[in-house]
PDBQT receptor file of N, H, CA, C and O in Angstrom, charges set to zero:
ATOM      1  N   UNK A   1     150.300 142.996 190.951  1.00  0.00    +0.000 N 
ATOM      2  CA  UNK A   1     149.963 144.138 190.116  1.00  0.00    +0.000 C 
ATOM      3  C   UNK A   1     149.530 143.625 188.733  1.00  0.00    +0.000 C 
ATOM      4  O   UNK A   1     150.316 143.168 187.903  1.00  0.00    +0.000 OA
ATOM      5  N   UNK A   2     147.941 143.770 188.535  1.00  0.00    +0.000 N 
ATOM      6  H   UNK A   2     147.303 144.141 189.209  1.00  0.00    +0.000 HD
ATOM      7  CA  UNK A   2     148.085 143.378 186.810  1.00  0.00    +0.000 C 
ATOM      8  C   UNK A   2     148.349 144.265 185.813  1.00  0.00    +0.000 C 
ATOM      9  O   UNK A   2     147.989 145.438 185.912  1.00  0.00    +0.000 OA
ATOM     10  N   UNK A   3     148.855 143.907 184.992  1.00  0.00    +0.000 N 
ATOM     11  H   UNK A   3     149.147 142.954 184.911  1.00  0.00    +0.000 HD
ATOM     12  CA  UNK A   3     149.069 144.659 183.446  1.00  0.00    +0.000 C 
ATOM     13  C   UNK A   3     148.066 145.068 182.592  1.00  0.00    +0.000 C 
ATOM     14  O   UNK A   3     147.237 144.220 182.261  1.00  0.00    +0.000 OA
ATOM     15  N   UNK A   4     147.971 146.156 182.181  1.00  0.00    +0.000 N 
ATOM     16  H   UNK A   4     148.644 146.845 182.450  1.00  0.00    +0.000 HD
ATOM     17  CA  UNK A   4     146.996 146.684 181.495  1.00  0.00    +0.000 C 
ATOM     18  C   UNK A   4     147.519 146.764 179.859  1.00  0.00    +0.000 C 
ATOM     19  O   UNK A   4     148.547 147.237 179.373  1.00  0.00    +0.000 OA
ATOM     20  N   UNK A   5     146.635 146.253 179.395  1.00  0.00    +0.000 N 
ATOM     21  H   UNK A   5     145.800 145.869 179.790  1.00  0.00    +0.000 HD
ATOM     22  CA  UNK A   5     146.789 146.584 177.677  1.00  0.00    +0.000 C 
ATOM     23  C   UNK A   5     145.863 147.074 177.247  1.00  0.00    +0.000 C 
ATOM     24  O   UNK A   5     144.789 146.548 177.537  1.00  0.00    +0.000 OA
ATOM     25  N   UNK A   6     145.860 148.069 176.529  1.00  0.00    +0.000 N 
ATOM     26  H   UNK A   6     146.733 148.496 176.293  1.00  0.00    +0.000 HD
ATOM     27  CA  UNK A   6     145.359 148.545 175.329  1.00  0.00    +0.000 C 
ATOM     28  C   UNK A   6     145.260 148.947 173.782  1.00  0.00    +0.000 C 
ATOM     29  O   UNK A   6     146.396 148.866 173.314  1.00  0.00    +0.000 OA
ATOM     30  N   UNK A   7     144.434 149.307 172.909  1.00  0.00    +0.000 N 
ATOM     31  H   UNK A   7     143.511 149.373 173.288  1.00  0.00    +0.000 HD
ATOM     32  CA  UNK A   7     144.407 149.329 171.111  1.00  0.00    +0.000 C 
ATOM     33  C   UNK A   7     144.237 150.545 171.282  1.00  0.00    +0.000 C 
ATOM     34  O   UNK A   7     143.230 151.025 171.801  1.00  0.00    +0.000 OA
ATOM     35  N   UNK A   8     145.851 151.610 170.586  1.00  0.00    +0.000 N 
ATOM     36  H   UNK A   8     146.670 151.220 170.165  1.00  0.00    +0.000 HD
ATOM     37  CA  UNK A   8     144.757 152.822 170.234  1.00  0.00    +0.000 C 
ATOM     38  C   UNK A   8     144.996 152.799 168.870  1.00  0.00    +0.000 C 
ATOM     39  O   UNK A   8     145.916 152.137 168.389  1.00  0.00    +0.000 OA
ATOM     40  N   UNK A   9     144.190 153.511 168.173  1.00  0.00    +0.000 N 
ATOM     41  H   UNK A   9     143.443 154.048 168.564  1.00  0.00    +0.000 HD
ATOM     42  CA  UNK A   9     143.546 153.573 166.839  1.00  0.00    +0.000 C 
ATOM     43  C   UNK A   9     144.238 154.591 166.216  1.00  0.00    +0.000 C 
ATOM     44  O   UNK A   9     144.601 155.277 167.172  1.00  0.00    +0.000 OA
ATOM     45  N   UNK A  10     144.677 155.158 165.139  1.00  0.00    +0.000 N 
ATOM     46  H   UNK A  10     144.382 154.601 164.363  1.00  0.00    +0.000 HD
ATOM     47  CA  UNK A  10     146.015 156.140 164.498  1.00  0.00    +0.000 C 
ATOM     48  C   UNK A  10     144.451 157.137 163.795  1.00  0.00    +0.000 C 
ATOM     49  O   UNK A  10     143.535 156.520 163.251  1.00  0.00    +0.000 OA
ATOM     50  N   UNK A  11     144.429 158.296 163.911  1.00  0.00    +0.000 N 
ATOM     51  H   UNK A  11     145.173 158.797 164.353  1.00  0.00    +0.000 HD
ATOM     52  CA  UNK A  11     143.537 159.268 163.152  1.00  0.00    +0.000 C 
ATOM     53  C   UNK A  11     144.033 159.001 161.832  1.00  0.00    +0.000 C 
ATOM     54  O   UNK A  11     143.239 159.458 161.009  1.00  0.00    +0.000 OA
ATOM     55  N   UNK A  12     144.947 158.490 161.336  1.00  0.00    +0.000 N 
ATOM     56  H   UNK A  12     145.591 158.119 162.005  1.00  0.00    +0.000 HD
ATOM     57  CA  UNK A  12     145.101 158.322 159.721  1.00  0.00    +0.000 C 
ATOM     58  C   UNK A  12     145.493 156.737 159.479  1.00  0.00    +0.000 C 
ATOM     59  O   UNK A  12     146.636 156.352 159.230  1.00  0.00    +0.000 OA
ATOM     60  N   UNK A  13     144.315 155.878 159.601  1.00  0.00    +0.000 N 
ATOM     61  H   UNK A  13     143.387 156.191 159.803  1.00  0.00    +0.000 HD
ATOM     62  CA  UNK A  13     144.738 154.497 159.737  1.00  0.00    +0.000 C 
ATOM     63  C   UNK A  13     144.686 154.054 158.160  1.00  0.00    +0.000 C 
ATOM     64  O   UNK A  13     144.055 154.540 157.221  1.00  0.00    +0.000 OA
ATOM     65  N   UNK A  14     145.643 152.884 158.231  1.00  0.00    +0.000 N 
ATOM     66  H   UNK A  14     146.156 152.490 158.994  1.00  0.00    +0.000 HD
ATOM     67  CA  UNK A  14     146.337 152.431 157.111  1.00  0.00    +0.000 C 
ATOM     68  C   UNK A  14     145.596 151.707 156.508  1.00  0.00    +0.000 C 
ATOM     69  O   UNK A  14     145.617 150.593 157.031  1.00  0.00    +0.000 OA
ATOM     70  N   UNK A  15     144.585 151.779 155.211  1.00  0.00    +0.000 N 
ATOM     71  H   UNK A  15     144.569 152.684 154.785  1.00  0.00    +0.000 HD
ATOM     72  CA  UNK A  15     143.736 150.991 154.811  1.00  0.00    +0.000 C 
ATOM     73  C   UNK A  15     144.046 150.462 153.676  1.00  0.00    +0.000 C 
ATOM     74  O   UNK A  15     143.940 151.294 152.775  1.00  0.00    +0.000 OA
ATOM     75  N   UNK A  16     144.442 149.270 153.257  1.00  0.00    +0.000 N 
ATOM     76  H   UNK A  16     144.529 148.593 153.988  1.00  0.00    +0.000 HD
ATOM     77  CA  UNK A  16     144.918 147.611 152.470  1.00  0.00    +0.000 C 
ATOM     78  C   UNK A  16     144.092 146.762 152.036  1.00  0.00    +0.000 C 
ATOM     79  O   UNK A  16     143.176 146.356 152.751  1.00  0.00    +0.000 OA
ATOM     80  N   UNK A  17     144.275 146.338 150.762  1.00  0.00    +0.000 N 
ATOM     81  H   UNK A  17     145.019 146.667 150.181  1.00  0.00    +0.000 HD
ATOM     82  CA  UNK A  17     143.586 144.999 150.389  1.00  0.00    +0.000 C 
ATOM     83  C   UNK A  17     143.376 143.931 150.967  1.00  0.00    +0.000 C 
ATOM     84  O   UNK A  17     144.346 143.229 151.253  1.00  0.00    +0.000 OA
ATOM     85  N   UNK A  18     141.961 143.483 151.323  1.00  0.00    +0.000 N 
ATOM     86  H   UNK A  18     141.173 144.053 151.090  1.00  0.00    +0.000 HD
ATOM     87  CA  UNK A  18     141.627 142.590 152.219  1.00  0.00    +0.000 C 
ATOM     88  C   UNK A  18     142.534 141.108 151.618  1.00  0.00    +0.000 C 
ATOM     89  O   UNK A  18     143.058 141.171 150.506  1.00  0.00    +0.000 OA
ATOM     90  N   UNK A  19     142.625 140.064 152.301  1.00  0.00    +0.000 N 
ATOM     91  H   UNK A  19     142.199 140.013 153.204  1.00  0.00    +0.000 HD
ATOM     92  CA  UNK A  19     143.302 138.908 151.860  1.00  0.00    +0.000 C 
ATOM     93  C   UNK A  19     142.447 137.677 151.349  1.00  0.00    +0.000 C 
ATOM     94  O   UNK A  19     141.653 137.108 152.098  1.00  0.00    +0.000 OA
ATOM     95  N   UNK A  20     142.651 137.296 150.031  1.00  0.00    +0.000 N 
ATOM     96  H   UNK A  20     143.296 137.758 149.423  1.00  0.00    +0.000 HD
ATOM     97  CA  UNK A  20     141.725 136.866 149.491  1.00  0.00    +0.000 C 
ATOM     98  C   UNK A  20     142.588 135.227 148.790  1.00  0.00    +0.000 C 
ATOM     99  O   UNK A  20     143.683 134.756 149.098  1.00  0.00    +0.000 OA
ATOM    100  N   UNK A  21     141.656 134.769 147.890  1.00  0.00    +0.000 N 
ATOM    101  H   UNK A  21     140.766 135.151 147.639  1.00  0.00    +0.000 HD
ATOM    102  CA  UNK A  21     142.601 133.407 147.361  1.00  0.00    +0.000 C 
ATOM    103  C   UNK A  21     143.585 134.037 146.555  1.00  0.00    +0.000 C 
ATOM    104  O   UNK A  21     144.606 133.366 146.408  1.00  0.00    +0.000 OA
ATOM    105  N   UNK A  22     143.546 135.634 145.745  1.00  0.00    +0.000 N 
ATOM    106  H   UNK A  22     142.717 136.179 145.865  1.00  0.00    +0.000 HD
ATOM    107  CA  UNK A  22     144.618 136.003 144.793  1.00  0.00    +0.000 C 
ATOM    108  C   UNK A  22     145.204 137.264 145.390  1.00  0.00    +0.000 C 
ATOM    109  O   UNK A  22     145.677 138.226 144.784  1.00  0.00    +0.000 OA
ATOM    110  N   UNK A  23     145.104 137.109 146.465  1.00  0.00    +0.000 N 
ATOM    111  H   UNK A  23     144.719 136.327 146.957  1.00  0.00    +0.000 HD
ATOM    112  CA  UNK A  23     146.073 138.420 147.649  1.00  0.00    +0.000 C 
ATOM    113  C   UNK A  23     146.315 138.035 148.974  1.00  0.00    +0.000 C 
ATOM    114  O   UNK A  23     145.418 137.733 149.761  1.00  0.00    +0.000 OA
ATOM    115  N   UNK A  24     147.794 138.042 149.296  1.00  0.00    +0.000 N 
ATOM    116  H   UNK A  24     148.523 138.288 148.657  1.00  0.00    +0.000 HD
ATOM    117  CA  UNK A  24     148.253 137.542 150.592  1.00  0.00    +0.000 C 
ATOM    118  C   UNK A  24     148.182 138.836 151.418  1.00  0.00    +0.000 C 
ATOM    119  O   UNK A  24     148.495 139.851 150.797  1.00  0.00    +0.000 OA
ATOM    120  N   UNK A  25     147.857 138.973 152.602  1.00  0.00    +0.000 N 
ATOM    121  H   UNK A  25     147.603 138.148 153.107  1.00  0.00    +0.000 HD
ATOM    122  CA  UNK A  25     148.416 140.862 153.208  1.00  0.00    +0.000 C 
ATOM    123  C   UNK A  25     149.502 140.222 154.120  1.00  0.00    +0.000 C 
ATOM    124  O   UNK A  25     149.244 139.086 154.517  1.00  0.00    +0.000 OA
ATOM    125  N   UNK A  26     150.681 140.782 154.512  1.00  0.00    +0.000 N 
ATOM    126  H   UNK A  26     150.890 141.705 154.190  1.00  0.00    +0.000 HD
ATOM    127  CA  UNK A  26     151.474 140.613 155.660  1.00  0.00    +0.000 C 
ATOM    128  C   UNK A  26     151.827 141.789 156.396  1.00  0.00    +0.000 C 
ATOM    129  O   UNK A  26     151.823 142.849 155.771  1.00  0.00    +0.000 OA
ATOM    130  N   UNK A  27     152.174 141.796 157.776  1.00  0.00    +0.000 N 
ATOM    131  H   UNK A  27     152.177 140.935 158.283  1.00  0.00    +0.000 HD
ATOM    132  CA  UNK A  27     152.562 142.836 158.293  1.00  0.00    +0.000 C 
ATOM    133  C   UNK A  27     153.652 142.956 158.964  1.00  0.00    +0.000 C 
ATOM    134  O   UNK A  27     153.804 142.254 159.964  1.00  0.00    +0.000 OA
ATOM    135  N   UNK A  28     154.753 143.969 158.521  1.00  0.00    +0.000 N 
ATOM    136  H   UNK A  28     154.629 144.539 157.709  1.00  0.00    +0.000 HD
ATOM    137  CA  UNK A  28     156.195 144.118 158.782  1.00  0.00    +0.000 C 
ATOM    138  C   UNK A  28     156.263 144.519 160.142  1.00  0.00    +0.000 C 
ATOM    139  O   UNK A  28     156.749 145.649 160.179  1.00  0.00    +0.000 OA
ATOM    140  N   UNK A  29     156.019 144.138 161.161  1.00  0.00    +0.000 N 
ATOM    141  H   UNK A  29     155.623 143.220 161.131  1.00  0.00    +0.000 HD
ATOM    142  CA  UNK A  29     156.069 145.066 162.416  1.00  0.00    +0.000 C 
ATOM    143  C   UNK A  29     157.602 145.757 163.016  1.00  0.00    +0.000 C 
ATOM    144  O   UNK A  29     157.563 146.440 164.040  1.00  0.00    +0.000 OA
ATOM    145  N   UNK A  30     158.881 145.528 162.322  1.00  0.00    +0.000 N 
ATOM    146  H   UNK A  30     158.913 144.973 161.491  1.00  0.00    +0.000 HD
ATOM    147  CA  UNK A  30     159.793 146.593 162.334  1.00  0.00    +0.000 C 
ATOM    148  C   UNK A  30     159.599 147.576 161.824  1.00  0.00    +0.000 C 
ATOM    149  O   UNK A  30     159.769 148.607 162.474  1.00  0.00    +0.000 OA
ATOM    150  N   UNK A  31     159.181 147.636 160.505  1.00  0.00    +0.000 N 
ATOM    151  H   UNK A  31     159.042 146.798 159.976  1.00  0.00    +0.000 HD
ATOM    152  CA  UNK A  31     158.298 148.800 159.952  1.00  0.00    +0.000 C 
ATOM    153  C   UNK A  31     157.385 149.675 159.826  1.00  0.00    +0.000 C 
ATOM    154  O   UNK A  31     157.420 150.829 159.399  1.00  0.00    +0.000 OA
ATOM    155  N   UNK A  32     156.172 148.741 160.422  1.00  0.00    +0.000 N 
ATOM    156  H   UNK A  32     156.143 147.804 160.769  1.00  0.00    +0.000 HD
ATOM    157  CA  UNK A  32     155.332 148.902 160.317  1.00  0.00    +0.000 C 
ATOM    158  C   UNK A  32     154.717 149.135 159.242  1.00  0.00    +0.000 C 
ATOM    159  O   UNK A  32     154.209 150.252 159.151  1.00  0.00    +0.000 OA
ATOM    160  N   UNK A  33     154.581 148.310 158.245  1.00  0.00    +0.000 N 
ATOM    161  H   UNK A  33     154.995 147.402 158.319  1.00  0.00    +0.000 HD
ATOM    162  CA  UNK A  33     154.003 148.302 156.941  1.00  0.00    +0.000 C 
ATOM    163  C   UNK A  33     153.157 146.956 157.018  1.00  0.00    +0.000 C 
ATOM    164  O   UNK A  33     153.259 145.910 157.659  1.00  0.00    +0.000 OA
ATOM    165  N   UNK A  34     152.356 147.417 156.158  1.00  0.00    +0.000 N 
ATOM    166  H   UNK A  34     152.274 148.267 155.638  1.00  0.00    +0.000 HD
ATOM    167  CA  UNK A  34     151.462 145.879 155.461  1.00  0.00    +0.000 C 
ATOM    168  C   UNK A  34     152.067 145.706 154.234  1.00  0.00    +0.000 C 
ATOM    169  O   UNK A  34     152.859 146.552 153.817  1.00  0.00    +0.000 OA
ATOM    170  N   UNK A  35     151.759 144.596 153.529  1.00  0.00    +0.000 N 
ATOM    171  H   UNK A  35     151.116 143.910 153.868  1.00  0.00    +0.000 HD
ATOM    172  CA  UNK A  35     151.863 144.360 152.402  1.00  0.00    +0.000 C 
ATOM    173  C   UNK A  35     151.244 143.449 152.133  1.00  0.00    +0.000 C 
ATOM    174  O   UNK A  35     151.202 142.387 152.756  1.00  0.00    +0.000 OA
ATOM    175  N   UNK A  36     150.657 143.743 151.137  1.00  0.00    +0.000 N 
ATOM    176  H   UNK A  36     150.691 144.605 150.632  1.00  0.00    +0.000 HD
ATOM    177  CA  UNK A  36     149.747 143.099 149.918  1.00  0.00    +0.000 C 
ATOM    178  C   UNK A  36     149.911 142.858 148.595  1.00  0.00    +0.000 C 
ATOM    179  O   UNK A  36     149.703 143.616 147.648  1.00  0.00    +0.000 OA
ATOM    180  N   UNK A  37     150.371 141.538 148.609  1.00  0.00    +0.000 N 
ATOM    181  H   UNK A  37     150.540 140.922 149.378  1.00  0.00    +0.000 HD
ATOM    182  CA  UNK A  37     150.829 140.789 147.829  1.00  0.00    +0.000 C 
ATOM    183  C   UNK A  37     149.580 140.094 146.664  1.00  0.00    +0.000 C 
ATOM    184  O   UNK A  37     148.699 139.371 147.130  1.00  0.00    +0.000 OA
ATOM    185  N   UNK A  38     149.612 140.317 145.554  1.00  0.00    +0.000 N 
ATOM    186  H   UNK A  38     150.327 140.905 145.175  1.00  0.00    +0.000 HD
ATOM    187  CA  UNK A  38     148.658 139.973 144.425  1.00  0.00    +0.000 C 
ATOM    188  C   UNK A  38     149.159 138.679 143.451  1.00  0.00    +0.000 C 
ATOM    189  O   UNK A  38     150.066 139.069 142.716  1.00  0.00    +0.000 OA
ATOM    190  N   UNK A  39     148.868 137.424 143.262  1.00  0.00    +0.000 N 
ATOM    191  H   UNK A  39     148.132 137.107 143.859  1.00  0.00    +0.000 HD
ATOM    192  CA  UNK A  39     149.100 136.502 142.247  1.00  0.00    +0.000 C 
ATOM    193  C   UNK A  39     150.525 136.181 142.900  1.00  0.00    +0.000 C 
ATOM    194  O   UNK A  39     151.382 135.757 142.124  1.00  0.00    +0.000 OA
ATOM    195  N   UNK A  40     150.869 136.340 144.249  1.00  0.00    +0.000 N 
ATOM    196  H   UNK A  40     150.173 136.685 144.879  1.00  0.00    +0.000 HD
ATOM    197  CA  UNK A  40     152.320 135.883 144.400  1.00  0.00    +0.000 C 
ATOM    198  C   UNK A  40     153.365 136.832 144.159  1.00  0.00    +0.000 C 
ATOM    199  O   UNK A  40     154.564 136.694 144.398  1.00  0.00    +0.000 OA
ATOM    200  N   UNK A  41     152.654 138.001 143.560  1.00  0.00    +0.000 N 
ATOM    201  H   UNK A  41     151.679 138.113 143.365  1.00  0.00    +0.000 HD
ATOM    202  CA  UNK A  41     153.718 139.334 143.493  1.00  0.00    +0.000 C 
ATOM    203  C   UNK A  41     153.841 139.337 141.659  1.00  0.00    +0.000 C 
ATOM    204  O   UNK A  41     154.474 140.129 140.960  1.00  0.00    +0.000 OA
ATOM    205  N   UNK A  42     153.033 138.209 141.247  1.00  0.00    +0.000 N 
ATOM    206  H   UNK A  42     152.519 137.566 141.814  1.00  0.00    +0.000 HD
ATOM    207  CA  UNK A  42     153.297 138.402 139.387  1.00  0.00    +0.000 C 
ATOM    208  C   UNK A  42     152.127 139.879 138.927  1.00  0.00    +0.000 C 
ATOM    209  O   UNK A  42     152.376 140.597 137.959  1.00  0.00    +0.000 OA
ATOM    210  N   UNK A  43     151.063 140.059 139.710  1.00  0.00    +0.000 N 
ATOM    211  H   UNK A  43     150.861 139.475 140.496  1.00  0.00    +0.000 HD
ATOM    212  CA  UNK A  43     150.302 141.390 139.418  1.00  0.00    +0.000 C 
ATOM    213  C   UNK A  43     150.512 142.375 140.430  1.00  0.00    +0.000 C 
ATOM    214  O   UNK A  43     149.593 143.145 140.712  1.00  0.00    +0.000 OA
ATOM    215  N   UNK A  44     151.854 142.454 141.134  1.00  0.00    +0.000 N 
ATOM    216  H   UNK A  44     152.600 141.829 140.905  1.00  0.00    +0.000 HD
ATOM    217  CA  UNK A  44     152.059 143.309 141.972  1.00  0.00    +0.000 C 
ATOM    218  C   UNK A  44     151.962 143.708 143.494  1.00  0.00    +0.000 C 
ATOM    219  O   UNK A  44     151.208 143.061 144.221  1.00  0.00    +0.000 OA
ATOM    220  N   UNK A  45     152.595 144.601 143.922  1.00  0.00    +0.000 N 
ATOM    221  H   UNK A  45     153.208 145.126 143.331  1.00  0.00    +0.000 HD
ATOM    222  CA  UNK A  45     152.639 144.322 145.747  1.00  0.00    +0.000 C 
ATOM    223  C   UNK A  45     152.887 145.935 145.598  1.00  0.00    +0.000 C 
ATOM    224  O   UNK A  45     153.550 146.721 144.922  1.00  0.00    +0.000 OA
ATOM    225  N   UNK A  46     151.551 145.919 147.081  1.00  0.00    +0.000 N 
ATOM    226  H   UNK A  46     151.012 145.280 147.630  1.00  0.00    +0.000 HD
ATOM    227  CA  UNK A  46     151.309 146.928 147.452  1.00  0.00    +0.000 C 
ATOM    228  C   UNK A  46     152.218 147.399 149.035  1.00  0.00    +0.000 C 
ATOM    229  O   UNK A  46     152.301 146.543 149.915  1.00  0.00    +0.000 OA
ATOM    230  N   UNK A  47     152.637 148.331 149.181  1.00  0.00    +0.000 N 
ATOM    231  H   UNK A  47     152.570 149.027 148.465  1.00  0.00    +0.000 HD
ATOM    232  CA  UNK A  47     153.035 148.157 150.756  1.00  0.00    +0.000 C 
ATOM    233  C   UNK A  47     152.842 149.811 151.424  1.00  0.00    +0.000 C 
ATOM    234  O   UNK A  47     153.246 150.937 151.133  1.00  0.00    +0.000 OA
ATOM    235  N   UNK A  48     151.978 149.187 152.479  1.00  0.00    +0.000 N 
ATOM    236  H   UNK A  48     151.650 148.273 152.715  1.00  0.00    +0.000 HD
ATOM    237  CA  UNK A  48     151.682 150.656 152.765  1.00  0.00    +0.000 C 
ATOM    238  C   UNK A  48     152.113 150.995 154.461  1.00  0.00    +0.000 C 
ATOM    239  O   UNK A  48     152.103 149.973 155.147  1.00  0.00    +0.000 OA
ATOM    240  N   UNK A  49     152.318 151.703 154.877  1.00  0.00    +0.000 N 
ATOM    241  H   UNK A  49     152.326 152.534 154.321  1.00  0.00    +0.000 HD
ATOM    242  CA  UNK A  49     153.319 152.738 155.788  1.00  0.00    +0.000 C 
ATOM    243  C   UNK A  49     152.294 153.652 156.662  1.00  0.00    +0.000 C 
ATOM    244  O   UNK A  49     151.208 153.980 156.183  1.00  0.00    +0.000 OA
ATOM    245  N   UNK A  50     152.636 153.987 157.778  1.00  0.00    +0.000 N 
ATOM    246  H   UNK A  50     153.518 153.720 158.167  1.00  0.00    +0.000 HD
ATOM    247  CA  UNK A  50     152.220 154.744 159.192  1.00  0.00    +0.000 C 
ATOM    248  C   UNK A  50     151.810 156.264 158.048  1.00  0.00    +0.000 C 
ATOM    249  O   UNK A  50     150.790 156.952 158.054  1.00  0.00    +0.000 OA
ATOM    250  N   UNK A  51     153.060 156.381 157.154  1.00  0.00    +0.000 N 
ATOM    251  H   UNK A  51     153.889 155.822 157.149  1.00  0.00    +0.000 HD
ATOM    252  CA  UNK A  51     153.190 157.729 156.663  1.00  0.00    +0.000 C 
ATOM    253  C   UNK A  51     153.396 157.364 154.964  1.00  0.00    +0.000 C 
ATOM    254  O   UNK A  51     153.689 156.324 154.375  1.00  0.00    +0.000 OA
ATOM    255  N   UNK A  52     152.988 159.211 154.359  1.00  0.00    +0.000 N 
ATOM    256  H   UNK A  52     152.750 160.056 154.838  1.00  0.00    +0.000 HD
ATOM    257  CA  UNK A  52     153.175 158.632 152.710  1.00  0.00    +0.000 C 
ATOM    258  C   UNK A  52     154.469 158.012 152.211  1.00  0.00    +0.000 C 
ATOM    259  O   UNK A  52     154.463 157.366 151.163  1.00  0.00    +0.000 OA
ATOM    260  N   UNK A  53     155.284 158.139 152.731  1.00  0.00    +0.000 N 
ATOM    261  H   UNK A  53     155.288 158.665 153.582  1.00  0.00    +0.000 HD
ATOM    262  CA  UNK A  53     157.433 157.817 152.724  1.00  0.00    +0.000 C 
ATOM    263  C   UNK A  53     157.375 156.522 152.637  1.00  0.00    +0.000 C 
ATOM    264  O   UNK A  53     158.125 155.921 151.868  1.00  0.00    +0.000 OA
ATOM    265  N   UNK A  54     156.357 155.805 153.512  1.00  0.00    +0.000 N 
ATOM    266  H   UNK A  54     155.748 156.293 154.137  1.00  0.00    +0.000 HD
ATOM    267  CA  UNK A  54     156.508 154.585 153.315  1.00  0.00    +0.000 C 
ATOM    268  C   UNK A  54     155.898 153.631 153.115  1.00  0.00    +0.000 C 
ATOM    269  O   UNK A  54     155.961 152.549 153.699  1.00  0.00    +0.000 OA
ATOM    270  N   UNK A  55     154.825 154.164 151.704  1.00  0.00    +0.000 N 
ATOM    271  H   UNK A  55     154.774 155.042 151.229  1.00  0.00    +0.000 HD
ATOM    272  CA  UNK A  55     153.962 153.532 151.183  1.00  0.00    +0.000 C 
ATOM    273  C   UNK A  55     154.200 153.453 149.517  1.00  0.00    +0.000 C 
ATOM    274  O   UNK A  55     154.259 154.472 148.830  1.00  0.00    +0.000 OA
ATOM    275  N   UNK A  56     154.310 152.271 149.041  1.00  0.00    +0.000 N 
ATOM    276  H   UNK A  56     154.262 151.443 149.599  1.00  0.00    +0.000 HD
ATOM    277  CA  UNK A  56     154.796 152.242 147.929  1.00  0.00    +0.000 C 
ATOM    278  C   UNK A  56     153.484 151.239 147.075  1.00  0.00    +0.000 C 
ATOM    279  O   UNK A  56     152.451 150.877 147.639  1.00  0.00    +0.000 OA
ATOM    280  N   UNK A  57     153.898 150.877 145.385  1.00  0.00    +0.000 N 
ATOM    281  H   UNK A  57     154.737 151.171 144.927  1.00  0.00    +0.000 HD
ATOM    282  CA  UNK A  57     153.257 149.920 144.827  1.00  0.00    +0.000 C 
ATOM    283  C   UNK A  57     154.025 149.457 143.627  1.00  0.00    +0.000 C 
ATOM    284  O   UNK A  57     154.801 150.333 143.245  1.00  0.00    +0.000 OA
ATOM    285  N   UNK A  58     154.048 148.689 143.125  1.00  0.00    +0.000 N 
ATOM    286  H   UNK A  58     153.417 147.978 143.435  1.00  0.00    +0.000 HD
ATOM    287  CA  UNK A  58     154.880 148.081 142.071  1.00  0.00    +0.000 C 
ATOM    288  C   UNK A  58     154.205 147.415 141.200  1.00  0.00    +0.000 C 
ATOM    289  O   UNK A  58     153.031 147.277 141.543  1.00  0.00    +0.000 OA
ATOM    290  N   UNK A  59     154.408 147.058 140.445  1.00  0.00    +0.000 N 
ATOM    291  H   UNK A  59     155.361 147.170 140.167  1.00  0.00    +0.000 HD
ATOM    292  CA  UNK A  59     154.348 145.464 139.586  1.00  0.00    +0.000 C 
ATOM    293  C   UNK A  59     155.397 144.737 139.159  1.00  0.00    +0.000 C 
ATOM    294  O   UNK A  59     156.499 145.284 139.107  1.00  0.00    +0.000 OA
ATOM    295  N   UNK A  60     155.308 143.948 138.937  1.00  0.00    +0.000 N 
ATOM    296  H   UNK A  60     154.413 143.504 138.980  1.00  0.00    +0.000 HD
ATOM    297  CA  UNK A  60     156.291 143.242 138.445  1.00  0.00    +0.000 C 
ATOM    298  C   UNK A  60     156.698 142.901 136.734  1.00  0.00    +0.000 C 
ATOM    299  O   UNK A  60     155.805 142.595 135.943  1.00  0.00    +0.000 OA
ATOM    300  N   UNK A  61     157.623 142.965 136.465  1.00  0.00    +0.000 N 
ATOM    301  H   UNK A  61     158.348 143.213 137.107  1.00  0.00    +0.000 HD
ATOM    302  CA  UNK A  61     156.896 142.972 134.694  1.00  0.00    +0.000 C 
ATOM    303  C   UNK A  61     158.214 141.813 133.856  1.00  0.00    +0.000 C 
ATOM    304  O   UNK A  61     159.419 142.061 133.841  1.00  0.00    +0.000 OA
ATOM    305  N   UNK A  62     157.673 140.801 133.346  1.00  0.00    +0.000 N 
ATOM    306  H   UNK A  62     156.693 140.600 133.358  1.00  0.00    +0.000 HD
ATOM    307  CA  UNK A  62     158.475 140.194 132.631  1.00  0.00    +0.000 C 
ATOM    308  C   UNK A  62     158.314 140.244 131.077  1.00  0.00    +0.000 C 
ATOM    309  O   UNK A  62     157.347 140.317 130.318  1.00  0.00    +0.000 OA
ATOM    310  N   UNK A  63     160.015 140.158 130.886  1.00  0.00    +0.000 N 
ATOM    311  H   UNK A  63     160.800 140.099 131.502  1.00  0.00    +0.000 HD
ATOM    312  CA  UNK A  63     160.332 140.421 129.363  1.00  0.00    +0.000 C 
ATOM    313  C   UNK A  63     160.644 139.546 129.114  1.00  0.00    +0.000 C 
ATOM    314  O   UNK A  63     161.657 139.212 129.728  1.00  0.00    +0.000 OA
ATOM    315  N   UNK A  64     159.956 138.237 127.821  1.00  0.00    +0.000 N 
ATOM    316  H   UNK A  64     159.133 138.509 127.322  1.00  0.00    +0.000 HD
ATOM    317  CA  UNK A  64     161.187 137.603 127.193  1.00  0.00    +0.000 C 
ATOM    318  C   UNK A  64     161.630 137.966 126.143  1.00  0.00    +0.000 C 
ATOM    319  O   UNK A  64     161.275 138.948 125.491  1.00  0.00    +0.000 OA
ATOM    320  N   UNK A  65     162.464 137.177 125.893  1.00  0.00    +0.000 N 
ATOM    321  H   UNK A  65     162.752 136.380 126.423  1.00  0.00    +0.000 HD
ATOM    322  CA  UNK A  65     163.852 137.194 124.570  1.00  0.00    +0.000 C 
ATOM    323  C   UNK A  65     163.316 135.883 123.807  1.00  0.00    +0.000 C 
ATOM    324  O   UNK A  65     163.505 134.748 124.244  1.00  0.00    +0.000 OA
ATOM    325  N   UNK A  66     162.707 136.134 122.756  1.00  0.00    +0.000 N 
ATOM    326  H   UNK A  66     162.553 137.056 122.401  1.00  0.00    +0.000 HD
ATOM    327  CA  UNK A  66     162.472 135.443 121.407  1.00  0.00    +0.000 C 
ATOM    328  C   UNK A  66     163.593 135.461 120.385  1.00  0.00    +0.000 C 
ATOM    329  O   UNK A  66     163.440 134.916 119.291  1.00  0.00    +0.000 OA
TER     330      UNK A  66
């Protein structure tokens, strides 16, 4: 008996920053999230979700003490 696989496609597909020399993308597959990672996460990480709940964005922000 062979196995059949198939791709189906989501009517609201999850569209992310392509991966470049200053953006990593990864994909959480427990989650199902991507994430897109910018400068290593020093200009911020994007992570986006099946649904809006679990799509977020950040930056990162450092303070020093002079």
């Amino acid at each position: 008996m062979a196995e059949e696989h198939y791709l189906e496609l989501s009517e609201n597909p999850v569209q992310f920053e392509h991966a470049s020399s200053v953006n990593n993308v990864f994909f959480d597959e427990a989650n199902k999230q991507v994430f897109a990672v910018r400068s290593g996460g020093a200009t911020g990480v994007v992570v986006k979700g099946p649904d809006d709940k679990s799509s977020v964005a950040f930056r990162f922000v450092c303070w020093s003490s002079s």
